[in-house]
LUMMINU-21529 format. One line per 5 residues: for each residue z negated, x, y negated of N, C-alpha, C. Coordinates in nm, 3 decimals, always signed. Layout:
% LUMMINU-21529
Z X Y Z X Y Z X Y; ...
***
This chain:
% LUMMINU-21529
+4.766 +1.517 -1.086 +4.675 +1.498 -1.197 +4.584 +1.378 -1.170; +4.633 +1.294 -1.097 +4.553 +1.161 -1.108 +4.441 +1.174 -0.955; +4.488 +1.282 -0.858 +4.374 +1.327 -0.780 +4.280 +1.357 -0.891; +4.305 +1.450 -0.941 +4.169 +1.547 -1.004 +4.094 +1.449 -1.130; +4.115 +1.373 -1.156 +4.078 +1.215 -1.235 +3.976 +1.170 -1.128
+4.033 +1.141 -0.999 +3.949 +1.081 -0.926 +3.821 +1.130 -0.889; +3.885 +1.265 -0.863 +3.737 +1.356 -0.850 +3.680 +1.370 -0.924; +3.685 +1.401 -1.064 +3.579 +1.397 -1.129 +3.511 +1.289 -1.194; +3.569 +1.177 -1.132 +3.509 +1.049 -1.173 +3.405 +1.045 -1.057; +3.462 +1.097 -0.940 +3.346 +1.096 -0.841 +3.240 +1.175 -0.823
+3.242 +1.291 -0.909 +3.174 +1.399 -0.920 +3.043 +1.358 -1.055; +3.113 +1.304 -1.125 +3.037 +1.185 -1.248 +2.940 +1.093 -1.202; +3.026 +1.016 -1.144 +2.916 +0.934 -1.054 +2.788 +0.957 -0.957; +2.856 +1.060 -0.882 +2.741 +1.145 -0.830 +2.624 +1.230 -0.907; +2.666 +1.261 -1.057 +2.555 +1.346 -1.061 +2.506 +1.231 -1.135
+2.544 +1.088 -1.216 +2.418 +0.969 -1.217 +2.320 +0.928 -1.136; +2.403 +0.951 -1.006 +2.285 +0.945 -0.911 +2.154 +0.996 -0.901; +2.205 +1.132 -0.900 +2.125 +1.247 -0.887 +2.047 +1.247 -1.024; +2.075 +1.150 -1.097 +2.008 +1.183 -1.238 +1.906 +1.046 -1.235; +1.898 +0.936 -1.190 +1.882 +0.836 -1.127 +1.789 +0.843 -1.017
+1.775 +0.906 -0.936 +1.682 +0.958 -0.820 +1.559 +0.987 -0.843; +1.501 +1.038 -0.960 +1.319 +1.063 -0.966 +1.272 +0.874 -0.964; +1.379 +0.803 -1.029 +1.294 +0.671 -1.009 +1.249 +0.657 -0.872; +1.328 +0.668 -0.782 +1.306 +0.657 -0.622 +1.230 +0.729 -0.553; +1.177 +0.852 -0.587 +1.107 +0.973 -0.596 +0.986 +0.969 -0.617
+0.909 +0.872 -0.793 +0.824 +0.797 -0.832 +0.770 +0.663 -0.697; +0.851 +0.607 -0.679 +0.818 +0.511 -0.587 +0.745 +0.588 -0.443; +0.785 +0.716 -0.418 +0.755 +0.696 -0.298 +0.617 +0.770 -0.289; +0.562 +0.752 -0.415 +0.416 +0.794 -0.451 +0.343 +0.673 -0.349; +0.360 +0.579 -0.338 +0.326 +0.499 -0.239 +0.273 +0.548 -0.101
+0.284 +0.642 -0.084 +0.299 +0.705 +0.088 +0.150 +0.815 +0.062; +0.092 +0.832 -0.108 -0.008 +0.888 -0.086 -0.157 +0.820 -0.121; -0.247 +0.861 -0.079 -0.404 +0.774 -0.082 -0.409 +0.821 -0.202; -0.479 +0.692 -0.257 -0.499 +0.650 -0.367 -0.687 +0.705 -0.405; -0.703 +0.745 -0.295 -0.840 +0.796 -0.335 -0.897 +0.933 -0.368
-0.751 +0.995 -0.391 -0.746 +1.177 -0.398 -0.625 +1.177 -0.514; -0.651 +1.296 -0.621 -0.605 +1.282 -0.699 -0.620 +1.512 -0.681; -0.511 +1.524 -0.632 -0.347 +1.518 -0.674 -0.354 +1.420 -0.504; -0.178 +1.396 -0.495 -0.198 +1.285 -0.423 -0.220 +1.378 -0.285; -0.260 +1.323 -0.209 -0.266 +1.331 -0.066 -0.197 +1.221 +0.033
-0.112 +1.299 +0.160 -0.050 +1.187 +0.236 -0.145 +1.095 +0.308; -0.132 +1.010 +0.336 -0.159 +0.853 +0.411 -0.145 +0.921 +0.584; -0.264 +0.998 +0.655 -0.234 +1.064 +0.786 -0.377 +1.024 +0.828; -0.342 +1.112 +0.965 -0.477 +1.078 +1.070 -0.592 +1.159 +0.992; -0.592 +1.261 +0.909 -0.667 +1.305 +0.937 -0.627 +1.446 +0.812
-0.729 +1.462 +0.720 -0.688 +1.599 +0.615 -0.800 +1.661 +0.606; -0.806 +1.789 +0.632 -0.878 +1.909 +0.608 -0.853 +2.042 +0.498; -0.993 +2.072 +0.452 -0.992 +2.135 +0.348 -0.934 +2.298 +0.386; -0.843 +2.389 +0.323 -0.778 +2.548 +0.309 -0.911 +2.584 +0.350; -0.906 +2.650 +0.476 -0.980 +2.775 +0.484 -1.119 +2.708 +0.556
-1.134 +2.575 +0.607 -1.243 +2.527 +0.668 -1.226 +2.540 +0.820; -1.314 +2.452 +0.866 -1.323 +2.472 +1.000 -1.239 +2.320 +1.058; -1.148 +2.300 +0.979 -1.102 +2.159 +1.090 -0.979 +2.168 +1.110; -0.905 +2.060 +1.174 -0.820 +2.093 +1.288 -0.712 +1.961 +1.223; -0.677 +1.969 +1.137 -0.567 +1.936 +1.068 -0.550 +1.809 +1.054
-0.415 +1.755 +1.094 -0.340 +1.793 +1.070 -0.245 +1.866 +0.935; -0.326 +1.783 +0.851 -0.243 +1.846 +0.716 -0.383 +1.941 +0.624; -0.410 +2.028 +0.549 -0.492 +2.107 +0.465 -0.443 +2.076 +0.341; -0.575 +2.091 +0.242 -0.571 +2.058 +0.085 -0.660 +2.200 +0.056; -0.650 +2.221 -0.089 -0.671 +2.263 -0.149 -0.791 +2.197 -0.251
-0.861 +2.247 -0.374 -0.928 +2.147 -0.418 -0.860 +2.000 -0.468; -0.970 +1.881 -0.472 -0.915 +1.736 -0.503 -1.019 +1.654 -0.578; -0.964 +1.573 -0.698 -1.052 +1.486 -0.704 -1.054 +1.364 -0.613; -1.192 +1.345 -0.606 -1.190 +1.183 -0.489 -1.251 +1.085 -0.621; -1.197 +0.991 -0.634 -1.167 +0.892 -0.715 -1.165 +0.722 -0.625
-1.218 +0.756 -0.519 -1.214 +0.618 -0.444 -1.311 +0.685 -0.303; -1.310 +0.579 -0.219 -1.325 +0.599 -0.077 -1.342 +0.754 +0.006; -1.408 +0.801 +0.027 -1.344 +0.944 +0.109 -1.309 +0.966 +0.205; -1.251 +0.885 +0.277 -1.185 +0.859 +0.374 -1.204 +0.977 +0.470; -1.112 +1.123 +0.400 -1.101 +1.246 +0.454 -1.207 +1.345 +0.486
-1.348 +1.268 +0.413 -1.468 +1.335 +0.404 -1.457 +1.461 +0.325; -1.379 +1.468 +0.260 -1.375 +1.597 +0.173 -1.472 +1.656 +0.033; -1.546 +1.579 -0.007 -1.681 +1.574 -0.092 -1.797 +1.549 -0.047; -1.848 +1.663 +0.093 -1.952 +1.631 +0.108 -2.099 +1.629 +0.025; -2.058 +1.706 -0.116 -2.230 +1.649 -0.152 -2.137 +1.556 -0.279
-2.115 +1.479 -0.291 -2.052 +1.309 -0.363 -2.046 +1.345 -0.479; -1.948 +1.489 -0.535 -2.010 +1.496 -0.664 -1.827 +1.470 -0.711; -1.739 +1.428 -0.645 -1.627 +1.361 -0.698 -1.520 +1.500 -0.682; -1.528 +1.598 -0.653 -1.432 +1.724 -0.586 -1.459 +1.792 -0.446; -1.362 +1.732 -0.388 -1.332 +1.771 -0.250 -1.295 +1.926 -0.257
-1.324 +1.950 -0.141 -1.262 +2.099 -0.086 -1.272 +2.223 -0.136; -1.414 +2.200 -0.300 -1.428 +2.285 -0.375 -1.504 +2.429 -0.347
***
């Protein structure tokens, strides 16, 4: 009896974790540019679905809200990849 106590004290604990985890999740919003809104990763290099460039990563439409780093709004009207 006092196994199965333990386990589910450990099984308890674990799912706080797991309940606990979007904070850490939130944080690692950090890792995307701040100048594209939904976020976009922090890479060499992002190209728009269905264009002519060579990656590494593809978006979909975006607002640009800063810098365009990715060149993805070429006529500056604040939506990339539209």
């Amino acid at each position: 009896m006092k196994l199965a106590v333990t386990l589910g004290s450990t099984a308890i604990a674990a799912f706080a974790f797991a309940i606990a985890t979007p904070a850490v999740a939130t944080a690692q919003t950090s890792d995307c540019h701040s100048s594209y809104s939904p976020c976009l990763p922090i890479v060499s290099d992002v190209d728009c679905e269905g264009g002519s460039g060579n990656g590494p990563v593809y978006t979909g439409p975006v607002r640009v809200i800063g810098p365009d780093d990715y060149g993805l709004d070429r006529d500056g009207n604040g939506l990339g990849c539209e």
